[in-house]
Every structure is written in C-alpha cells, then in structure tokens.
VOBA-1610 file (N, C-alpha, C; in pm, whole numbers, padded with zeros to 5 digits, always signed):
BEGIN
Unk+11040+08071+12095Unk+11068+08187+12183Unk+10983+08305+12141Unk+10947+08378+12217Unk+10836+08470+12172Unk+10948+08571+12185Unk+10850+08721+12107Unk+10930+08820+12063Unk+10910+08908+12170Unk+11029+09022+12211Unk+11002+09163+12295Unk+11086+09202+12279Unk+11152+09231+12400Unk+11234+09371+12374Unk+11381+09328+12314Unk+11396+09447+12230Unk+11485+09477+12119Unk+11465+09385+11977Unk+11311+09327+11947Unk+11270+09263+11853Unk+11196+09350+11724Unk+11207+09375+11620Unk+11176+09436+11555Unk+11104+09367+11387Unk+10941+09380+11352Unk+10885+09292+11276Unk+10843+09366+11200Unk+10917+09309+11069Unk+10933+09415+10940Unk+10777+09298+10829Unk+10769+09407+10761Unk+10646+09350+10676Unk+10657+09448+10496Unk+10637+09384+10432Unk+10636+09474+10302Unk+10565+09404+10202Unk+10602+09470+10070Unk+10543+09366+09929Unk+10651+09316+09884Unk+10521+09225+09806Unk+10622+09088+09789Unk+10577+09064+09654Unk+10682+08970+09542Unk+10597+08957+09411Unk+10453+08908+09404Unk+10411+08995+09307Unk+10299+08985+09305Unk+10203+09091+09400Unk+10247+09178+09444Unk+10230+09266+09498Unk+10293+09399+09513Unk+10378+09383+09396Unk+10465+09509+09389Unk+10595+09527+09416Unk+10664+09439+09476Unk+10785+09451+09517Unk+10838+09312+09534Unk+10944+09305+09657Unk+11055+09189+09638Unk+11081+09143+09749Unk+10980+09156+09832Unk+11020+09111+09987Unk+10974+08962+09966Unk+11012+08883+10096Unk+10953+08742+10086Unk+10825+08727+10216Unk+10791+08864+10275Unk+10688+08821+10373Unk+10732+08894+10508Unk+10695+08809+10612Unk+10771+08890+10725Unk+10870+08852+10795Unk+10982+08949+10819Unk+11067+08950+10871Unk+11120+08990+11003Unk+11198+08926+11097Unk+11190+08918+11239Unk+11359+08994+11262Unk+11393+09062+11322Unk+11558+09104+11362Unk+11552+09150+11530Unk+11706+09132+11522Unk+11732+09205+11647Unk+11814+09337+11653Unk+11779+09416+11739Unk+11845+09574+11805Unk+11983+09486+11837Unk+12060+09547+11780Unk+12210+09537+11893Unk+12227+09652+11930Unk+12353+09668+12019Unk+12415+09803+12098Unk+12397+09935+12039Unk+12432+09908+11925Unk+12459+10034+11841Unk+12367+10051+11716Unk+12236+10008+11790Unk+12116+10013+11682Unk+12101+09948+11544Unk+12244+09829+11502Unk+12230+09781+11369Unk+12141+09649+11381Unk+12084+09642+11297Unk+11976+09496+11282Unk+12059+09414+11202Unk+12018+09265+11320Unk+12051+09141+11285Unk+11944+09061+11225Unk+11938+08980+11152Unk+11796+08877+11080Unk+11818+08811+11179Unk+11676+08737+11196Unk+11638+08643+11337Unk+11564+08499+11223Unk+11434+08560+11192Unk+11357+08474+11123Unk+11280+08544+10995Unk+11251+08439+10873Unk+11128+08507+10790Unk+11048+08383+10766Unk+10914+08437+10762Unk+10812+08360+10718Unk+10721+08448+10636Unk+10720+08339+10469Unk+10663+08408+10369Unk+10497+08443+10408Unk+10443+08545+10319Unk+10313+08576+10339Unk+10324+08672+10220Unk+10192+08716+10196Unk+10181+08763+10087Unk+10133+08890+10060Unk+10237+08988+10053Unk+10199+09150+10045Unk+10155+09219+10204Unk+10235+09163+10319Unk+10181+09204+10482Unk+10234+09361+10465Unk+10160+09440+10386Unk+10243+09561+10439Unk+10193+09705+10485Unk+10114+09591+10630Unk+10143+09647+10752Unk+10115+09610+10880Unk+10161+09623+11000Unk+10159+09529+11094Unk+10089+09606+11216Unk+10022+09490+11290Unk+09973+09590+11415Unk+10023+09459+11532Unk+10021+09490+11699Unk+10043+09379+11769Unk+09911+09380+11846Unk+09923+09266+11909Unk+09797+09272+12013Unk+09826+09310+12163Unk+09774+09382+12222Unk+09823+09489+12363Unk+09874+09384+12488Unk+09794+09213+12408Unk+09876+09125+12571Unk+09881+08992+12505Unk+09855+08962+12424Unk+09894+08852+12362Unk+10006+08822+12264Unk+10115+08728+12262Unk+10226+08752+12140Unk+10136+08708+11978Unk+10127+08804+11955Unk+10039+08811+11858Unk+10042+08902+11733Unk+10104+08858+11621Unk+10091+08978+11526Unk+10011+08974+11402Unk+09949+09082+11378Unk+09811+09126+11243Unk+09902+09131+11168Unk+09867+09131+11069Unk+09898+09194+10925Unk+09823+09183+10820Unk+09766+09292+10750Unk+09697+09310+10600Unk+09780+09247+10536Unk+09712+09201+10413Unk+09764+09136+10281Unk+09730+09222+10178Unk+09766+09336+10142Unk+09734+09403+10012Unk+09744+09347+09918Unk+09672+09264+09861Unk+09614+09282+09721Unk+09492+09266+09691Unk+09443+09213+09561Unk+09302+09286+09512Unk+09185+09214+09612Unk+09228+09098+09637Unk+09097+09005+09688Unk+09196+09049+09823Unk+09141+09131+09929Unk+09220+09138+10026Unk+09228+09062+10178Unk+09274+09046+10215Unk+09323+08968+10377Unk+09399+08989+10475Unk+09360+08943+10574Unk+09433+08988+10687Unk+09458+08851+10733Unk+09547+08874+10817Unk+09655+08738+10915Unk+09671+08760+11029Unk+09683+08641+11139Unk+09778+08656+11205Unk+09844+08602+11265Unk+09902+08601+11303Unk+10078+08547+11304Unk+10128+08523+11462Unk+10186+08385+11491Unk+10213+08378+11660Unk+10380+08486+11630Unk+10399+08603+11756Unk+10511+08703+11772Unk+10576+08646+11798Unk+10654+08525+11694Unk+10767+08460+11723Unk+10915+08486+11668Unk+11002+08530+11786Unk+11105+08540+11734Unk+11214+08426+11650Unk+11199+08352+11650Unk+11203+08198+11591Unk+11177+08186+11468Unk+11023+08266+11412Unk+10964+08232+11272Unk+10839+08276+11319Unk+10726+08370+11241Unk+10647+08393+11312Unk+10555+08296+11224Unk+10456+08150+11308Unk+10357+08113+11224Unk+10194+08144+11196Unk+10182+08113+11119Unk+10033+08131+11093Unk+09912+08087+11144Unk+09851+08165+11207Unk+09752+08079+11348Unk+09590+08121+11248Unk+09599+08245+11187Unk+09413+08258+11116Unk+09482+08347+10989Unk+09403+08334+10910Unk+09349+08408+10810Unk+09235+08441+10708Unk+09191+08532+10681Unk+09076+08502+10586Unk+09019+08685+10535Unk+08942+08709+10487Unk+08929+08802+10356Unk+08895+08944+10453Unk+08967+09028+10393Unk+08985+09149+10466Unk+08881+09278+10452Unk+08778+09201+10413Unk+08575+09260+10361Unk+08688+09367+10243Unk+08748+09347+10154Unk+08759+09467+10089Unk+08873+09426+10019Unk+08917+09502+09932Unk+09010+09519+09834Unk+09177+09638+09837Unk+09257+09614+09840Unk+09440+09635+09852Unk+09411+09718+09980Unk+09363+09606+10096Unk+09401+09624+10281Unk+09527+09720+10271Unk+09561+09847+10351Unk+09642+09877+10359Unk+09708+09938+10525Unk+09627+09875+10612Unk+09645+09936+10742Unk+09546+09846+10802Unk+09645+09808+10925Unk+09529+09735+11060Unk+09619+09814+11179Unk+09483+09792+11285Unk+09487+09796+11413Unk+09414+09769+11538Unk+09478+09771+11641Unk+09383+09696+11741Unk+09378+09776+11901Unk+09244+09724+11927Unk+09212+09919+12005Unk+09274+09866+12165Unk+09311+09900+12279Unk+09361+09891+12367Unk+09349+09795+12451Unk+09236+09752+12460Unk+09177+09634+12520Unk+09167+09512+12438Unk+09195+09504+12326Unk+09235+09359+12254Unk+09070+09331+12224Unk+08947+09362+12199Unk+08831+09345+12176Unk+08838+09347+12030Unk+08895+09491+11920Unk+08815+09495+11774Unk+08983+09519+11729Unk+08920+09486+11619Unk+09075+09497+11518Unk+09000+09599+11404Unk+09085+09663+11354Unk+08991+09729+11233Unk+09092+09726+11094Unk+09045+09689+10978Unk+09124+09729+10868Unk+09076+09804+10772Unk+09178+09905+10702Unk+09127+10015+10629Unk+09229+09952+10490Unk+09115+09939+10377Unk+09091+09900+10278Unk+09086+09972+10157Unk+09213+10017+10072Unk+09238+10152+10042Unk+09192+10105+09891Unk+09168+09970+09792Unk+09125+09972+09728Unk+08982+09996+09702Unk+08877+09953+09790Unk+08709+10028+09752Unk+08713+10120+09885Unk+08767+10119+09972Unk+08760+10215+10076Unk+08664+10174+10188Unk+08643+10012+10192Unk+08579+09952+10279Unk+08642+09929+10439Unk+08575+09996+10546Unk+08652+09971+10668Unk+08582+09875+10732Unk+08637+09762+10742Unk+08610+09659+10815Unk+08660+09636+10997Unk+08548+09626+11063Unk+08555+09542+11199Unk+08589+09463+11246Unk+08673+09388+11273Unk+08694+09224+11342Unk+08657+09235+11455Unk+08568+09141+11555Unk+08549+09083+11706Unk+08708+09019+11695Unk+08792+09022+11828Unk+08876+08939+11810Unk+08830+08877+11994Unk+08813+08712+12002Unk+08763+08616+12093Unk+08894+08648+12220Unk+08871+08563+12296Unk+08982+08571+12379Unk+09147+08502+12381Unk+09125+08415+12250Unk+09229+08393+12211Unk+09360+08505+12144Unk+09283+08578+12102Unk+09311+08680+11997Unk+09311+08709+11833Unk+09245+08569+11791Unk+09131+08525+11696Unk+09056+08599+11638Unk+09049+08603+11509Unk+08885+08620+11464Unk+08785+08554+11526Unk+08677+08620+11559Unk+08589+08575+11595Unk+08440+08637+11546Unk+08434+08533+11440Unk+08274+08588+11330Unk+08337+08618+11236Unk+08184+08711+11158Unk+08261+08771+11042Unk+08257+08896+11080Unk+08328+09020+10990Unk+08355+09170+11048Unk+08244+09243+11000Unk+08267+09346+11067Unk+08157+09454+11015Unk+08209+09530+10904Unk+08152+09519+10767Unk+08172+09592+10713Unk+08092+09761+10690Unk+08192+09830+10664Unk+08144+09980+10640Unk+08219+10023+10502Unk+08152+10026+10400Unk+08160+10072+10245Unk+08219+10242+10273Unk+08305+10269+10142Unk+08310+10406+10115Unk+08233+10462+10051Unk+08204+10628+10016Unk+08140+10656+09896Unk+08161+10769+09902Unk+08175+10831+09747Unk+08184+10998+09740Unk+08327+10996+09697Unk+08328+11073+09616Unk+08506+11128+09593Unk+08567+11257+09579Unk+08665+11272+09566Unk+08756+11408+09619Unk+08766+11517+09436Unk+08884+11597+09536Unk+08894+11709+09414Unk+08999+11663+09329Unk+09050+11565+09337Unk+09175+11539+09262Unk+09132+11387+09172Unk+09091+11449+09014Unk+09022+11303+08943Unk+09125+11158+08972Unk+09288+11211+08943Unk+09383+11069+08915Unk+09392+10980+09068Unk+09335+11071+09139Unk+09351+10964+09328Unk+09261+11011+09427Unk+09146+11035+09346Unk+09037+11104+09421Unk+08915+11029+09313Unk+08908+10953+09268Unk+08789+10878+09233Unk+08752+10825+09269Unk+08733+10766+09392Unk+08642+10699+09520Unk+08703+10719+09623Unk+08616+10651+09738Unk+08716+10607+09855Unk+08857+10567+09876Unk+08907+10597+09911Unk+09058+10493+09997Unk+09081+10513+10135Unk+09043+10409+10225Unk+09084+10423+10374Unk+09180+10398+10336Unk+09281+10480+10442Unk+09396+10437+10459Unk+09452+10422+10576Unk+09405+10491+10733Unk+09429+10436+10822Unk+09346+10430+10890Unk+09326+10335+11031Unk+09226+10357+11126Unk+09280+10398+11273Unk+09211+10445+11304Unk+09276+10488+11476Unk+09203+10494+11556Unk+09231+10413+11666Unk+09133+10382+11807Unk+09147+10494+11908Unk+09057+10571+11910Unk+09016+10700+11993Unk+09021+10726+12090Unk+08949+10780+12172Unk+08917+10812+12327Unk+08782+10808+12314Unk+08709+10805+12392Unk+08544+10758+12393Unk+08497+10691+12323Unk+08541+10547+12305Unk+08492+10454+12226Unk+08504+10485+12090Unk+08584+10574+12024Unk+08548+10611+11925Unk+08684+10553+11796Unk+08632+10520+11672Unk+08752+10456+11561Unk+08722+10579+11470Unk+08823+10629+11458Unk+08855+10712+11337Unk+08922+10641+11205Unk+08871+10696+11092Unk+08940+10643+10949Unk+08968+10746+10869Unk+09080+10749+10814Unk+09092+10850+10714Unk+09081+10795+10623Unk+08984+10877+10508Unk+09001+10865+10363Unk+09069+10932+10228Unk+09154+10910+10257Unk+09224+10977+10103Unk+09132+11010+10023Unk+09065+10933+09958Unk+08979+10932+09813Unk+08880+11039+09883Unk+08847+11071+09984Unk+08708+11184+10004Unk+08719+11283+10063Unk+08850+11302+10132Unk+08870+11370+10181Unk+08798+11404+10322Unk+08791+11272+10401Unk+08731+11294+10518Unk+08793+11176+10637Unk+08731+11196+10752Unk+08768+11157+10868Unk+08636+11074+10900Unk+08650+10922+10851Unk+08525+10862+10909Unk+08529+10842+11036Unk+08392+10835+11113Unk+08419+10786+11256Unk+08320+10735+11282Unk+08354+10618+11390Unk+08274+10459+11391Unk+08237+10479+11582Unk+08160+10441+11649Unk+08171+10383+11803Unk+08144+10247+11789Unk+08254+10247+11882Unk+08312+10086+11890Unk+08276+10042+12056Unk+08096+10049+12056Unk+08033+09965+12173Unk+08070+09796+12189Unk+07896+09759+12245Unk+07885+09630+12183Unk+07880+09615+12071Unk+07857+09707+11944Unk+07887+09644+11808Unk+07975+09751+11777Unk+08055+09730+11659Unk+08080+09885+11554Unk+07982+09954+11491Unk+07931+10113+11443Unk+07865+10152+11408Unk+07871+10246+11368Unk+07831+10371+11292Unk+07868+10468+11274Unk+07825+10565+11328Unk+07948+10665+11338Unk+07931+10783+11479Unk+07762+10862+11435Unk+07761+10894+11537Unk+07589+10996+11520Unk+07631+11099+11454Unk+07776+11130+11480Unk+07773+11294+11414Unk+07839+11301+11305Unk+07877+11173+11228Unk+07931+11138+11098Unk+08050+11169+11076Unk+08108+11217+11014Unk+08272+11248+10928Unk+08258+11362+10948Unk+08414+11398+10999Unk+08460+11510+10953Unk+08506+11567+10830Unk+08479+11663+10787Unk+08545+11695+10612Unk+08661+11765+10665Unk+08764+11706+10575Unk+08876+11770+10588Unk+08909+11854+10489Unk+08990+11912+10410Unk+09003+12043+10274Unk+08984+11972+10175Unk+08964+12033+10070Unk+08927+11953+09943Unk+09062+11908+09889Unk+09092+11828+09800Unk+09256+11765+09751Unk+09372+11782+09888Unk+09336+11729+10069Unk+09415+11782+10109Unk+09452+11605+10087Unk+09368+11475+10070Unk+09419+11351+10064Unk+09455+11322+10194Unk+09367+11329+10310Unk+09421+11257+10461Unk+09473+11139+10516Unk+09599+11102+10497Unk+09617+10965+10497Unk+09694+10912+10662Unk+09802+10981+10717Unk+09790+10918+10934Unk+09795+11070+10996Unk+09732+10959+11096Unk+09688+11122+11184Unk+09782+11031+11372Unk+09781+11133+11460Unk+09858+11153+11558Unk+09758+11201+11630Unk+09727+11174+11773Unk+09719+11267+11848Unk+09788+11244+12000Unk+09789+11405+12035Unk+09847+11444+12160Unk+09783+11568+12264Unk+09785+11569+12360Unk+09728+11661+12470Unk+09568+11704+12423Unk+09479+11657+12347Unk+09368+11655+12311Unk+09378+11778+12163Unk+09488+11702+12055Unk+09536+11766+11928Unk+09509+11663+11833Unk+09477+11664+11768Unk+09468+11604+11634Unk+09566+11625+11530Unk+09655+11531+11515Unk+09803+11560+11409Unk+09760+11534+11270Unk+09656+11563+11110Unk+09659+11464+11018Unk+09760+11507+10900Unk+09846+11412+10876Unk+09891+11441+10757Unk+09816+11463+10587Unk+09814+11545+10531Unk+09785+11540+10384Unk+09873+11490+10263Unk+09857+11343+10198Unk+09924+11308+10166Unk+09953+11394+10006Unk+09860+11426+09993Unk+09793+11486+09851Unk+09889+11645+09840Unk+09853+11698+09975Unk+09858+11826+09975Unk+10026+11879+10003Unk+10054+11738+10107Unk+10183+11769+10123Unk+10211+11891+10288Unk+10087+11852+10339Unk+10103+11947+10474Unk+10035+11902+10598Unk+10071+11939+10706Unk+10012+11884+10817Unk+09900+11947+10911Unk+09801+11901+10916Unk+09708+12024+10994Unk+09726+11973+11129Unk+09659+12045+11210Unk+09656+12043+11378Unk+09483+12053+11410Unk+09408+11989+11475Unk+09269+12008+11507Unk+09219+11960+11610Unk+09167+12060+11726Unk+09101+12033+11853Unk+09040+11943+11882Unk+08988+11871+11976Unk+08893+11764+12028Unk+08778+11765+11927Unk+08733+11918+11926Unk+08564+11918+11828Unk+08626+11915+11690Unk+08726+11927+11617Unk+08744+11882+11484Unk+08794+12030+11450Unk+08791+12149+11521Unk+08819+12262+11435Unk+08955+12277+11405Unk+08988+12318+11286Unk+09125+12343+11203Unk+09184+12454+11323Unk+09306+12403+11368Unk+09419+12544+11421Unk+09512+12580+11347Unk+09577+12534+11273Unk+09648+12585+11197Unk+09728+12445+11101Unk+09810+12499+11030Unk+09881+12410+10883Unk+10040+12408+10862Unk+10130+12324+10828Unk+10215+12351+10804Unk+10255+12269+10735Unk+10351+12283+10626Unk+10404+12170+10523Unk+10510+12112+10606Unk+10498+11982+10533Unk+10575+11846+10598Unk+10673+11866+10604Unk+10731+11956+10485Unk+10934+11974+10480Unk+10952+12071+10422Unk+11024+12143+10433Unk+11139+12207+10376Unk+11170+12245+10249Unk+11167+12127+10168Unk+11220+12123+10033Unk+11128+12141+09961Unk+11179+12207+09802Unk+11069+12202+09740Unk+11027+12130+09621Unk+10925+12109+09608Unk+10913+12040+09466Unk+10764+11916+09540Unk+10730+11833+09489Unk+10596+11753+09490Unk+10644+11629+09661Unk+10577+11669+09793Unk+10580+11597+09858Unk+10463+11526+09877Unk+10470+11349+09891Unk+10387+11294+09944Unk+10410+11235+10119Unk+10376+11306+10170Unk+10398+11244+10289Unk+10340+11105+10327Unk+10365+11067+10402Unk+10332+10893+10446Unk+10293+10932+10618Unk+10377+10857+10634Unk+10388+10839+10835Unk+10429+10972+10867Unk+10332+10955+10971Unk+10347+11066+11090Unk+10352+10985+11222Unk+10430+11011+11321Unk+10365+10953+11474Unk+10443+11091+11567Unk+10442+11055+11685Unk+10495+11119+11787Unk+10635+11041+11854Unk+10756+11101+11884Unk+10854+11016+12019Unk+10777+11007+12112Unk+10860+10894+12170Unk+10780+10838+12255Unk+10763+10929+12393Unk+10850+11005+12404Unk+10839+11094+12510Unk+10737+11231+12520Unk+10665+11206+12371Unk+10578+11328+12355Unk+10591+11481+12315Unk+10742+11482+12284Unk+10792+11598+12248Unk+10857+11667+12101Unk+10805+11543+12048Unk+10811+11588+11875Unk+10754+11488+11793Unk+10727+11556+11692Unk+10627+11516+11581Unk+10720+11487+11483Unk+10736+11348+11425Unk+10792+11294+11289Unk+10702+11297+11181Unk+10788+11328+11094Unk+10688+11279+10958Unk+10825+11249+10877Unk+10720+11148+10774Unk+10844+11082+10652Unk+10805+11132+10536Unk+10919+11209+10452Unk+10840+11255+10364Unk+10904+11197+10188Unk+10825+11117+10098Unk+10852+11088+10022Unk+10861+11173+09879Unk+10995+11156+09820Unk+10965+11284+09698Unk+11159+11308+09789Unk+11135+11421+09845Unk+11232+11484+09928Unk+11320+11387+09983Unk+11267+11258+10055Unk+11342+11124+10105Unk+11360+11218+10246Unk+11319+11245+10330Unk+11352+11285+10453Unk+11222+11283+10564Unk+11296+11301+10636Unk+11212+11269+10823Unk+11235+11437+10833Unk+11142+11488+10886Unk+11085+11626+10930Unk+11081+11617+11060Unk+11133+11691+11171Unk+11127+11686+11310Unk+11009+11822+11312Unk+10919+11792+11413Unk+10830+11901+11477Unk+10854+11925+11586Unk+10826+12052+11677Unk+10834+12066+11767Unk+10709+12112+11827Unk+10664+12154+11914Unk+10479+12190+11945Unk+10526+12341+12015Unk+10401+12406+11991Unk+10434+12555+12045Unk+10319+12578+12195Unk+10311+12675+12245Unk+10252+12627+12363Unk+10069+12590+12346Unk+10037+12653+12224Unk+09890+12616+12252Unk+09890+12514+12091Unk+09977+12409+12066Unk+09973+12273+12033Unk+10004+12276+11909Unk+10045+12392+11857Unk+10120+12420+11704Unk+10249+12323+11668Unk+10255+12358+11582Unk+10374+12276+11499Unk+10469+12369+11434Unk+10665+12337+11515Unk+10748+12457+11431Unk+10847+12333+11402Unk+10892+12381+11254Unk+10991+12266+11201Unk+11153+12302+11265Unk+11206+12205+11337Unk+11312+12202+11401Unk+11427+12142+11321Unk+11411+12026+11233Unk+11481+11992+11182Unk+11432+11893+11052Unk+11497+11838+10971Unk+11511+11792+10863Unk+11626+11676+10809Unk+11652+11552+10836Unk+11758+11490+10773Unk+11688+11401+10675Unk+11798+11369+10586Unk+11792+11187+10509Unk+11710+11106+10556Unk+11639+10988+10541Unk+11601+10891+10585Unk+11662+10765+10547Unk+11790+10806+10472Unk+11858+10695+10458Unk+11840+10589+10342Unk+11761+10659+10265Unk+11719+10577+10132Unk+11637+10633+10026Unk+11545+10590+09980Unk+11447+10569+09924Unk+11316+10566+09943Unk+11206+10685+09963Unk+11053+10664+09944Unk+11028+10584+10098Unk+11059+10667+10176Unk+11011+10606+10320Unk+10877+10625+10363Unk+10854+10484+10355Unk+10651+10476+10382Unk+10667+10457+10527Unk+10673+10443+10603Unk+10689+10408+10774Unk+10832+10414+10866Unk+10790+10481+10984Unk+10946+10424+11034Unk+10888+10414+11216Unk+10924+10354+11312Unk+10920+10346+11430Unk+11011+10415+11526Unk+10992+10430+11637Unk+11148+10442+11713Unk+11131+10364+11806Unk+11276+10282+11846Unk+11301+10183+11924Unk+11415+10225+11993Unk+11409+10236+12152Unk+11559+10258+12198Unk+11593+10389+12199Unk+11727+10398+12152Unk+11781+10530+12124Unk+11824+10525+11943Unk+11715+10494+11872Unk+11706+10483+11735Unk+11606+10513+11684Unk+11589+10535+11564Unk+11500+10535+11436Unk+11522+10456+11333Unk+11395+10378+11272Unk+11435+10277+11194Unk+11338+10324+11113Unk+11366+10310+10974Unk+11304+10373+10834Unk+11310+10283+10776Unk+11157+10224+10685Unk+11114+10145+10612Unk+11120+10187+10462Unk+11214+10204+10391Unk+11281+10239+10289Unk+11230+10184+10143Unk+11086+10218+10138Unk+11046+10096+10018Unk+11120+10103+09874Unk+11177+10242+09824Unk+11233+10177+09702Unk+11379+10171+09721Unk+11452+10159+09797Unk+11604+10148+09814Unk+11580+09992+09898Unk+11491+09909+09908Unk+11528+09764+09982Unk+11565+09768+10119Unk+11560+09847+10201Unk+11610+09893+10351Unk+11533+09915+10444Unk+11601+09893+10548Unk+11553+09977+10684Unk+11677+10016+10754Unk+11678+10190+10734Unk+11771+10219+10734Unk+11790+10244+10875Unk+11882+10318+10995Unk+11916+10336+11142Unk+11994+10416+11155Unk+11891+10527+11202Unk+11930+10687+11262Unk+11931+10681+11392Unk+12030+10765+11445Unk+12037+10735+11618Unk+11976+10891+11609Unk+11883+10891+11747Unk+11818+10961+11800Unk+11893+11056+11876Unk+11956+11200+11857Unk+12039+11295+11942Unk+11917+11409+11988Unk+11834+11420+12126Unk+11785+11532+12185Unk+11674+11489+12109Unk+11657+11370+12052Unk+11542+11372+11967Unk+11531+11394+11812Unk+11606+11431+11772Unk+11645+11417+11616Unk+11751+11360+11565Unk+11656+11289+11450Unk+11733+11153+11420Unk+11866+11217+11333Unk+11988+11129+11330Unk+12093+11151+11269Unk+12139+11018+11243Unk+12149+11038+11046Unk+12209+10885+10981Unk+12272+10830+11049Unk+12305+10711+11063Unk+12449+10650+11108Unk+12511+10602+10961Unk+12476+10575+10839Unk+12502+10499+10766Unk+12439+10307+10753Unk+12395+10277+10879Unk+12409+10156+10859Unk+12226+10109+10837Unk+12212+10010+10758Unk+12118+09978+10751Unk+12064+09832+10691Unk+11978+09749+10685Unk+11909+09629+10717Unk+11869+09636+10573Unk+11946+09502+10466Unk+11857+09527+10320Unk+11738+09416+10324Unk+11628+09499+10312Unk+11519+09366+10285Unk+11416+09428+10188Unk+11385+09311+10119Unk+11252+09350+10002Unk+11154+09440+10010Unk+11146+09582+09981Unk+11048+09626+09964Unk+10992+09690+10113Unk+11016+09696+10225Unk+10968+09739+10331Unk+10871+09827+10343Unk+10766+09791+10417Unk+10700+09913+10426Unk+10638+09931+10557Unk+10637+09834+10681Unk+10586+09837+10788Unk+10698+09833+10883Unk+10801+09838+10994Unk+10854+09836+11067Unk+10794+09862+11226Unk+10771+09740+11305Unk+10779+09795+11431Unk+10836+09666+11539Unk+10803+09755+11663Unk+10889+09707+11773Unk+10802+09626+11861Unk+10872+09465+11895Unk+10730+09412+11960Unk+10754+09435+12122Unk+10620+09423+12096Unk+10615+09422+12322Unk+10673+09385+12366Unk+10725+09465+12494Unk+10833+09391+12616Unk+10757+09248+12663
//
C-alpha cells in the first residue's frame, strides 16, 4: 500500500551514527493528532528525508563518513530499498528534489561537497552526480574550519541555493541542462552568523543562523532587511529548522539550547515580530513539520516526536508523543 494522507516518515541516527534509532519509520495521524507505528525498515543514519513531487518515492541521506543516499519505495507497509550508492561526500546531511522531479541535490556537511543527482524517469539515479567541492572557512575556528553544506533549496529561476555553515555563505548553482555554478557566485552572509535553513516567501529570503542564533530576512537581490533572534530566552541558542505554515502566515523556528518552537509573524514590508514561544515537547529539536491541525517535533535527544495542536497557528503541547530512536527528520507524505 503506498503512503499519503495522514502518513508520516520519520528518519534519524542510528548506532553507529550517533544515536538509537533503527532506520526509517512509517506512522499514522489519528483524530487527535497522536501517532500510531505502521512500519520500520532499517537503514543506516537516514537523517533526512525528501519525497519525490509524483512518484511514491522517498530520498534519504545516510550520514556518515563515507556518505550515501537512498531511496526508498513510500510504502506504508515497510518502505523498501529500490537504489543506493555514495553521496560524492562525507556526513550527507540534507537532500532534496526540485519541483519537476529532474535533480535531487545533497548537501554534505562533512567536506561541504554539494552534489547533483539526474534522477531518470523512474525516479532513479541516473549517472553519476555532479559534484561541487567546498572551500574557505568562517570566523568561528571550533565549526568554522571548512565547509559544511547543510541545506539545499530549489529556487525560482532555475536556481539551487546551498547554505554553508563552515563559510558563511549562500552557494548558488543553475540547474539547466546540467548543474553549474551561478555566474554571480555566493552570497556572503555575516561573519560567525553559521547559515544553516533558509525559507522563502512573497520574494523574502528567511535564513536562519545557526551559530549566531538569529534570523535574517533578505530581498530577491540578496540585500540584508533586517535581524531578529530566534527566541526569547537567554543563554547559547542553536537554531535548526525554520519553515513557514502552510497557509503562509507564520514563520517557525526550532530552537535548540532553549528546547522551544518560536512563532513569527511578518510585518507589512516582510519583517519578522515574535508572537509566541512554547516547549517543543522534549529535547534538542532538529526538525519538525506540520500536518493537519498539528505539529510534530523531531526530538533528537529525548527519543520523540512530540504533538502540538496548532490553535490560530501556534502550536500548543498536548502532552502526547511518538518514542523513537534519535529522530531527526519528520515529514508528511503526499496525498
């Protein structure tokens, strides 16, 4: 049986990769937003998942040193293993796949290599990828000594964006008939700001600073509008995930350190005002999705994915939550 709606495909580390998960894991949404287990099928360190826009089809990086990517038939049943093979780079930490199901890209946070995939019409590898090397490093010696992609994001005008932690920049690729690198190169982002997911909306640029602990806002041409820290609280935040509701009217971020989800709100010319602040229900939340009338938080050091119901748009605990190894990817598969 293939996966959709109210299916939810969790991915994390696994021994030997840092944690205690067994691979990936398949559940279902019930009424009241608590997750049921469906299926798991082991794999090794998937932690993180992308789908394919029309095929039941799910990616996933393999973070560790010799790195890889997979992928997986979107089976609610057990998801099996249809390809795999070496992810041009070292501890993969992010894939994705651009709208039309043509390129897959993975960002490769151990040398900071961003790799290309052709994917055929199966939804396959097809060849080998393009690799694109990092180089150069940041202001911060202990996580700024080379490269680290850490995410990639499929653009508007053909264009793949990558953030690099380690350089403090915004690579960018056009993704024609081949991948390549943009004519007008990287954007630099602040020195130690550590850029690790970015968002965009109404022609805004959302990037989080994982380093810095704040969120900038930046126009179509790349110029800075303004900054704001991720949360509230004080003391050393690393932020993780950022995305948007799905309705376009607020900005999440997860912020680790603090353990909380940050609600944004946008001001009229595309600013960011903090509306709210709760729990995330655990432990060091690296990712969370929203599905439904929920929020689900990938809880990597508390073993969870925890489930906040969504009121006006800000999430509120319920208490209940899904224990699984190590989580760090959570999402929702296609209707």
């Amino acid at each position: 049986m293939e996966a959709g709606n109210g299916m939810l495909f969790i991915g994390g580390y696994t021994p030997g990769t840092g944690g205690s998960g067994t691979g990936l894991t398949v559940v279902r949404r019930e009424g009241n937003g608590e997750l049921k287990a469906l299926a798991e099928t082991a794999a090794t360190g998937p932690s993180f998942l992308a789908f394919h826009p029309r095929l039941p089809i799910v990616y996933a990086v393999l973070e560790c040193e010799e790195g890889g990517v997979a992928a997986f038939s979107a089976d609610a049943e057990g998801p099996a293993l249809l390809a795999e093979g070496p992810s041009g780079g070292s501890y993969p930490c992010h894939v994705a796949v651009d709208p039309s199901g043509t390129w897959l890209s993975v960002a490769n946070y151990g040398d900071g290599t961003v790799a290309v995939f052709r994917l055929g019409s199966s939804g396959l590898f097809d060849g080998r990828p393009h690799l694109f090397p990092g180089e150069g490093h940041g202001a911060d010696p202990a996580r700024q000594a080379g490269p680290h992609a850490h995410q990639s994001t499929f653009g508007p005008g053909r264009t793949l964006y990558a953030t690099d932690l380690g350089t403090d920049r915004i690579r960018r690729f056009t993704t024609g008939a081949a991948p390549a690198p943009h004519p007008d190169g990287p954007v630099i982002m602040p020195a130690g700001m550590g850029p690790r997911h970015m968002a965009r909306r109404d022609g805004r640029w959302y990037v989080a600073g994982e380093l810095d602990g704040a969120i900038r806002v930046y126009d179509d041409g790349w110029r800075e509008l303004g900054a704001v820290p991720a949360t509230g609280s004080a003391g050393r935040n690393l932020v993780s995930h950022i995305d948007l509701s799905p309705d376009g009217r607020h900005l999440y971020a997860a912020n680790r350190g603090p353990d909380t989800i940050a609600v944004f709100g946008f001001t009229g010319d595309g600013g960011l005002t903090l509306l709210a602040e709760v729990g995330c229900g655990g432990l060091w939340p690296r990712h969370f999705t929203v599905a439904g009338d929920h929020m689900y938080v990938a809880n990597q050091r508390s073993d969870n994915v925890a489930v906040l119901a969504l009121h006006d748009g800000v999430p509120v605990p319920t208490g209940l939550a899904f224990e699984v190894g190590s989580p760090s990817c959570v999402l929702p598969a296609p209707v």
